[in-house]
N, C-alpha and C positions, 0 to 999 in steps of 0.2 A: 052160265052157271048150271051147275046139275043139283040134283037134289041131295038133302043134310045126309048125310053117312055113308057119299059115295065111296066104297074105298077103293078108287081110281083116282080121286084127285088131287090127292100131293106123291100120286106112285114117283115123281121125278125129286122131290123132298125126300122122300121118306130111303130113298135110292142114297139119295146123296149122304145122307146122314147115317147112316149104316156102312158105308165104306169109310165115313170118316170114323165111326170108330171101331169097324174092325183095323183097318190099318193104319191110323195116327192115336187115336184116346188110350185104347186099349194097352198097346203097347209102348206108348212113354210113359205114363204113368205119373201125369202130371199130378203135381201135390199143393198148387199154390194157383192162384187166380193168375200172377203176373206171371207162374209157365206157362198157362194156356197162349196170356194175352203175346209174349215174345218167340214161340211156337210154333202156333197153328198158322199163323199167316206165312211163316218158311212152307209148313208142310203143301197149304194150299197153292202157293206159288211154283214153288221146287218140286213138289211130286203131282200132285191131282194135275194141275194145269200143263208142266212144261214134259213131264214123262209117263203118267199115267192113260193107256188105250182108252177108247170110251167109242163103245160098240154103234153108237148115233150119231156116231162119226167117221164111221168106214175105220172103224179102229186104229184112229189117229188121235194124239192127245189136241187139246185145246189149241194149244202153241203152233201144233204143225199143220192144223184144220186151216187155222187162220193165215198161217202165210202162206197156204194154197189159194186159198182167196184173194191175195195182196196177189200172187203170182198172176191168177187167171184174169185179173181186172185190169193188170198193167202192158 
């Protein structure tokens, strides 16, 4: 734990939440509670995870981080 009002400790939060809505909230333009809820779990799966780079990863997405992992282990 670090102290109240570090603002270092949701940097990977506050990361996350800023690309989702510059590139998913912002521009669909959801207008209903059930767009978000039939939406964002596409956007999450389909873009952040399977095609999105992510620089804490040797700028590999999620998807392909892990089946180098699956790779290197077997």
């Amino acid at each position: 734990m670090s102290a109240v009002g570090n603002p270092y400790d949701n940097a990977q939060a506050e990361s996350f939440m800023k690309t989702l809505k510059v590139e998913e909230i912002y521009l669909a333009g959801y207008e209903t509670f059930a767009d978000v809820t039939s939406r964002l779990p596409v956007f999450l799966e389909d873009v952040y995870n399977a095609r999105r780079m992510h620089s804490s990863l040797g700028y590999l997405s999620p998807t392909q981080f892990e089946d180098r992992l699956v790779q290197q282990a077997a």
